[in-house]
Residue, then its C-alpha position, 0 to 999 in steps of 0.5 A: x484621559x489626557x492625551x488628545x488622540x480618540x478610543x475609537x477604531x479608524x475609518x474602515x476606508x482608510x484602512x482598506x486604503x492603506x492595506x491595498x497601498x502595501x500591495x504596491x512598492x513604497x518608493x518617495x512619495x510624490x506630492x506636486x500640485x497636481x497629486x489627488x491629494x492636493x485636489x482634494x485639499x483645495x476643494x476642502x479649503x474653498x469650502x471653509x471660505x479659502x477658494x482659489x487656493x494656488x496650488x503652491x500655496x500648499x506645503x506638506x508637513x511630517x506634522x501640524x507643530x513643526x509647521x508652528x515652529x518654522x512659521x514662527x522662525x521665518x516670521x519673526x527674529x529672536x528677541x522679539x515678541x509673538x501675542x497668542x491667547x491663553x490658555x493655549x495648546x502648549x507647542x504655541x508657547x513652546x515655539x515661541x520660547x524655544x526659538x528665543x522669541x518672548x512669548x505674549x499670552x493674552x488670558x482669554x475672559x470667563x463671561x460665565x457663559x464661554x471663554x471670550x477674547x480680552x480685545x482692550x489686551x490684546x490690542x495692546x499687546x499686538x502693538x508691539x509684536x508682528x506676529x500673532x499665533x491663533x488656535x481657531x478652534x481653540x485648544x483647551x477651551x474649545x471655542x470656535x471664533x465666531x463671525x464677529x470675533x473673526x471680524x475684530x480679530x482680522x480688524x486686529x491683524x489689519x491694524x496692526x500690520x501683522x502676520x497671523x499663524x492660524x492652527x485649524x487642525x480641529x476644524x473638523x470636530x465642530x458641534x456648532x452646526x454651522x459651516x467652518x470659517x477659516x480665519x483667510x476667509x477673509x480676502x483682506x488678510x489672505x496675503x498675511x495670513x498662513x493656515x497650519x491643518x491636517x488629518x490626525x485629529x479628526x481622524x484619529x491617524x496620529x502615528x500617521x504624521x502629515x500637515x500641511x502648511x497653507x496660504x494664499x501668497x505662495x511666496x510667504x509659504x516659500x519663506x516659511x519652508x525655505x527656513x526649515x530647508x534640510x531640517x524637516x522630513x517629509x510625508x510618507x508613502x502612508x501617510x498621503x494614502x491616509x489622508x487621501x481616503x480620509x477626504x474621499x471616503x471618510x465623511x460619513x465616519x466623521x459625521x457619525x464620530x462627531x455625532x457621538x463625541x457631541x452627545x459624549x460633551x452633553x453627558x459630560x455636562x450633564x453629568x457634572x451639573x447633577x454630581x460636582x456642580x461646583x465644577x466650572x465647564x463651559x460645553x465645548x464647541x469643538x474638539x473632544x477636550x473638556x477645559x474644567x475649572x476644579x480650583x475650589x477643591x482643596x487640592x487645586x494645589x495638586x489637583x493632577x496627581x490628586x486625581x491621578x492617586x486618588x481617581x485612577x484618573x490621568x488628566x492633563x493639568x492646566x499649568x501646560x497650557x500656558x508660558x512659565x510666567x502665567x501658569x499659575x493662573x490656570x492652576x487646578x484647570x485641567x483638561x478631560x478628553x472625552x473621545x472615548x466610549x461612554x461607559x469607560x467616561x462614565x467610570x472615569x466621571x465617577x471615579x473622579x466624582x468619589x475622589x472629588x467628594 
């Protein structure tokens, strides 16, 4: 229950599409600004506030991390500091580190009903640094920023005079109904902001790698990639094919999918109220991950390999999800995937329930 990939068979369009493409002969794959690909993607980006997109302003990826590193290492120097909020997907605090920068982790505010931003902090930390990395949705909490956060967080980047690396690679796995807001929406921060997304997450194509690295100032997505010139693969053949159908024809498997991971997060919810109400969960806005707070057990001190003995249960444990220096404050956290069918949650829930006690 750790690994963020679904338990759900793929998109039958998508599979259909990559069977008739092996019919043909897999050359280098081509993917100028014209590709359907590209045309698809841009009417996509103008429907999550990001019209006009150029279509130089998009560049491929083999996948959504290594567009984090290389933005990091073009938009920033070793040595210096990069502010992102914790807990955070760890590839965000693994680039800044590996790359010798210092990473700033701003802890993210329980206010009993969600995971909120700690603004008097990270305006503080984002006096010092250029570079801000933001997770929108948010991985593990799974928040989506809404209208008024993206709002100061922009005010923030303004102030600031910072770039700003925003992974919306969860975009696509929303249950709050409302349409998506891409964080350069906003036309006041387009030219300092570069956007990382892709498929896999959303349609469970992870052995599939492909992403895409985008902004509105081609010349800050030719700085970014000119840094990583003859270090990075490129797309495959598949791949493109992949994602092609799955904006194409895969919405109504998306729509469908979603729908049943929403009811899965209300299982869930309703599940732990009624048998391990001592449990803290906020129900999540987007993604399929489940941050829970276990830390009144009495194994917090060990609570992975607890529930991994003990359970049969394997979580991801919450110390990954932050820089060396802050995870012990996320001890006893852990993150559930719940993009699975119900009745194989349901045994995991219960499993974890008896060991739990």
């Amino acid at each position: 229950m750790w690994i963020a990939d679904m338990d759900f068979p793929v998109a039958e369009p998508i599979l259909a599409a990559l069977r008739e493409r092996l019919t043909r002969p897999i050359g280098y794959p081509t993917l100028n600004g014209n590709s359907p690909l590209v045309t698809l993607l841009r009417e996509k980006f103008a429907a999550q506030g990001l019209g006009d997109m150029p279509a130089d302003g998009i560049a491929f990826l083999p996948s959504v991390v290594p567009g984090l590193y290389a933005a990091v290492n073009a938009l920033s120097e070793p040595g210096e500091k990069v502010v992102t909020m914790v807990p955070v997907y760890h590839p965000f605090h693994l680039a800044i580190t590996n790359l010798g920068r210092e990473v700033v982790g701003v802890p993210l505010l329980d206010s009993g009903e969600r995971w909120e931003v700690d603004w008097d902090a990270l305006d503080a930390a984002c006096a010092e640094t250029k570079v801000l990395m933001l997770c929108h949705p948010h991985n593990p909490t799974g928040r989506v920023w809404d209208a008024e956060e993206l709002r100061r967080l922009r005010e923030l980047a303004i102030k600031h005079d910072l770039y700003v690396i925003s992974d919306e690679l969860h975009a696509d796995l929303r249950f709050t109904g409302q349409p998506f807001e891409a964080f350069a929406a906003d036309e006041r921060v387009r030219a300092r902001t570069v956007t990382v997304t892709g498929p896999c997450k959303a349609f469970n194509t992870a052995g599939l790698g492909i992403g895409a690295l985008v902004s509105h100032d081609p010349e800050l997505v030719r700085r970014i990639m000119t840094k990583t010139s003859g270090l990075m693969g490129h797309p495959s053949a598949l791949s493109i094919t992949m994602w092609h159908a799955a904006l194409a024809e895969g919405g109504p498997w998306l729509a469908d999918t979603v729908a049943y991971l929403k009811d899965n997060r209300d299982f869930l919810g309703a599940f732990l109220h009624q048998r391990l109400p001592w449990v803290k969960f906020h129900p999540v806005e987007a993604t399929y991950l489940a941050w829970l707070d276990l830390r009144t057990h009495a194994q917090t001190a060990d609570i992975q390999n607890f529930l991994l003995n003990e359970a049969k249960v394997a979580i991801h444990n919450g110390p990954v999800f932050a820089p060396d220096a802050q995870k012990p404050l996320y001890q006893g956290f852990v993150r559930l995937n719940f993009a699975t069918p119900r009745p194989i949650l349901q045994d995991a829930l219960e499993r974890m329930a008896q060991a739990l006690g």
